[in-house]
VOGU-3710 file (C-alpha; in Angstrom, 3 decimals, decimal comma):
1> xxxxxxxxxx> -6,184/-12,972/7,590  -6,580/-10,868/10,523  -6,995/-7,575/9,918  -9,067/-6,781/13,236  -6,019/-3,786/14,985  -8,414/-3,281/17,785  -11,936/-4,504/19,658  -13,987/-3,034/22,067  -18,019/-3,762/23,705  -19,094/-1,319/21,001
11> xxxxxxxxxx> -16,654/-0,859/18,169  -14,237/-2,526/15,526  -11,357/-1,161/14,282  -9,607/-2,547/11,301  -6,121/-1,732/9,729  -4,628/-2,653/6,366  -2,313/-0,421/3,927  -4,869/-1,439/1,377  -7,582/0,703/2,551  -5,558/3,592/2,251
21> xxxxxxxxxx> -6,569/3,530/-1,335  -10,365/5,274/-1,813  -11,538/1,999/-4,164  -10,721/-0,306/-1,520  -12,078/1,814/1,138  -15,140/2,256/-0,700  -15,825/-1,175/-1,242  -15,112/-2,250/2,319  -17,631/-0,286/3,692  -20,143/-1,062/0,854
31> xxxxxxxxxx> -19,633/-4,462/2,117  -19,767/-3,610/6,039  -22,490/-1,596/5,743  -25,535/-3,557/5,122  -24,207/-6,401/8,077  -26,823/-6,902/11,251  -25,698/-4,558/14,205  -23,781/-1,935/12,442  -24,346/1,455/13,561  -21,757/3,790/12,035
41> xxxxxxxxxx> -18,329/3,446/9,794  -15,834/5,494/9,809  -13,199/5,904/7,867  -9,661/6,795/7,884  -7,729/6,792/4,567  -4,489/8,261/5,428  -4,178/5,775/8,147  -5,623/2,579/6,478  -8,568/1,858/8,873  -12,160/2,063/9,624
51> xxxxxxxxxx> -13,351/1,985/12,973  -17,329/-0,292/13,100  -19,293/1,142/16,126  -22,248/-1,751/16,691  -24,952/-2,169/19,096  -24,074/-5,420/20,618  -27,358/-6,178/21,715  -28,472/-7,143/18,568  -25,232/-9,528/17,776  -22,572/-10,725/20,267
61> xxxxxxxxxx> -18,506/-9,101/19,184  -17,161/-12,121/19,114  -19,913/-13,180/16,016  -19,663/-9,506/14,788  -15,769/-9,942/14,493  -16,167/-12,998/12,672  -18,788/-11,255/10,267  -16,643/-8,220/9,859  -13,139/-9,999/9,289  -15,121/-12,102/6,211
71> xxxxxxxxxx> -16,512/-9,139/4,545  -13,100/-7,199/4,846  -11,246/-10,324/3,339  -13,976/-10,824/0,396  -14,040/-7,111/0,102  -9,781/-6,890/-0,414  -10,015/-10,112/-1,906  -11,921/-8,610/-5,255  -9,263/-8,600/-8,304  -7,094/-5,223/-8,574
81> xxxxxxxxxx> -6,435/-3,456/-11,862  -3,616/-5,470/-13,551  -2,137/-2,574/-15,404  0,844/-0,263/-13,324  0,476/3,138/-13,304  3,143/5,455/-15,408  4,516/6,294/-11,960  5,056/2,878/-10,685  6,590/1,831/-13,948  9,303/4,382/-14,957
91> xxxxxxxxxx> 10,330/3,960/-11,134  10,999/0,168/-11,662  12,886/0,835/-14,672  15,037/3,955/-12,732  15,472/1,259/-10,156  16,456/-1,537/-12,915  18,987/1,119/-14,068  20,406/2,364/-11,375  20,918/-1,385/-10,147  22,631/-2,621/-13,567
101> xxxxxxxxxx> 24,168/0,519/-14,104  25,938/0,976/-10,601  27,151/-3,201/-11,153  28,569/-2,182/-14,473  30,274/0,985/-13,626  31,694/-0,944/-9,962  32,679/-4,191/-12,989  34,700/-1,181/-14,780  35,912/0,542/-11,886  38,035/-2,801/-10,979
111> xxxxxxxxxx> 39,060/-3,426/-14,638  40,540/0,143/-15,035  38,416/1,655/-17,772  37,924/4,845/-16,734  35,925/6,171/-19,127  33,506/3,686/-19,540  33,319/3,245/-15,502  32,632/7,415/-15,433  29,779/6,971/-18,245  28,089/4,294/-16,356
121> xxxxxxxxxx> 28,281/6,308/-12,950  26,324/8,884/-14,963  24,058/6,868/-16,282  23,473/6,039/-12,569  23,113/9,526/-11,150  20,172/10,186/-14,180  18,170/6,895/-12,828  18,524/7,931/-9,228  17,796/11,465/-10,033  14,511/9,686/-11,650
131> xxxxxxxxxx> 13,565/8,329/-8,816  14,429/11,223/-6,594  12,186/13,088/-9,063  9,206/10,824/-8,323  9,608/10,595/-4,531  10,500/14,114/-4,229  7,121/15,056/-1,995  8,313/12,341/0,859  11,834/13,531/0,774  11,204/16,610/2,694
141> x> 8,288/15,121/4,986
//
């Protein structure tokens, strides 16, 4: 998979929402590092991307690229942890909530129970307030 964003005489850059994690980024340039021709890495978390400056006398870009692209994929490649963190997981289940919750309390809405369509609307409005809680740093960005 191409992950190459940009390609110059003298430098690589390469883009992916995985390196904006530091153990991917890590072991990307672990793996760039050591190849024939590299001169300097650097890195970019926030944005997802290091940027390979090269000497291409020693290798041609077009073989470099080729080099590069392999050691990114085999780097990304490398299993992730399987377990979710606690963040991740109590907003799936505020989503799952919210979801069966707002079908229920729409379901009772159209039957005429009131009072059971009211509790489920609540039940709602504490699952998205959940998941406001946990996204509450990029609300105001």
């Amino acid at each position: 998979m191409t992950r190459i964003a940009s390609s110059s005489p003298d430098r690589i850059r390469i883009e992916d929402t995985a390196l904006r994690r530091q153990d991917c980024l890590s072991r990307v340039q672990k793996d760039l590092a050591p190849l024939e021709g590299v001169r300097e890495l650097r890195a970019n978390p926030a944005a997802g991307s290091i940027v390979v400056f090269f000497d291409h006398g020693q290798v041609s870009p077009a073989e470099l690229e080729r080099r590069v692209e392999q050691a990114v994929d085999a780097a990304l490649a490398a299993p992730r942890k399987a377990r979710r963190s606690i963040h991740n997981r109590l907003n799936r289940a505020a989503k799952i909530g919210m979801l069966g919750s707002l079908g229920a309390s729409l379901a009772l809405a159209a039957t005429g129970n009131k009072r059971w369509h009211a509790v489920t609307g609540g039940v709602f409005v504490a699952c998205l307030g959940v998941h406001l809680g946990l996204h509450r740093k990029a609300l105001l960005r």
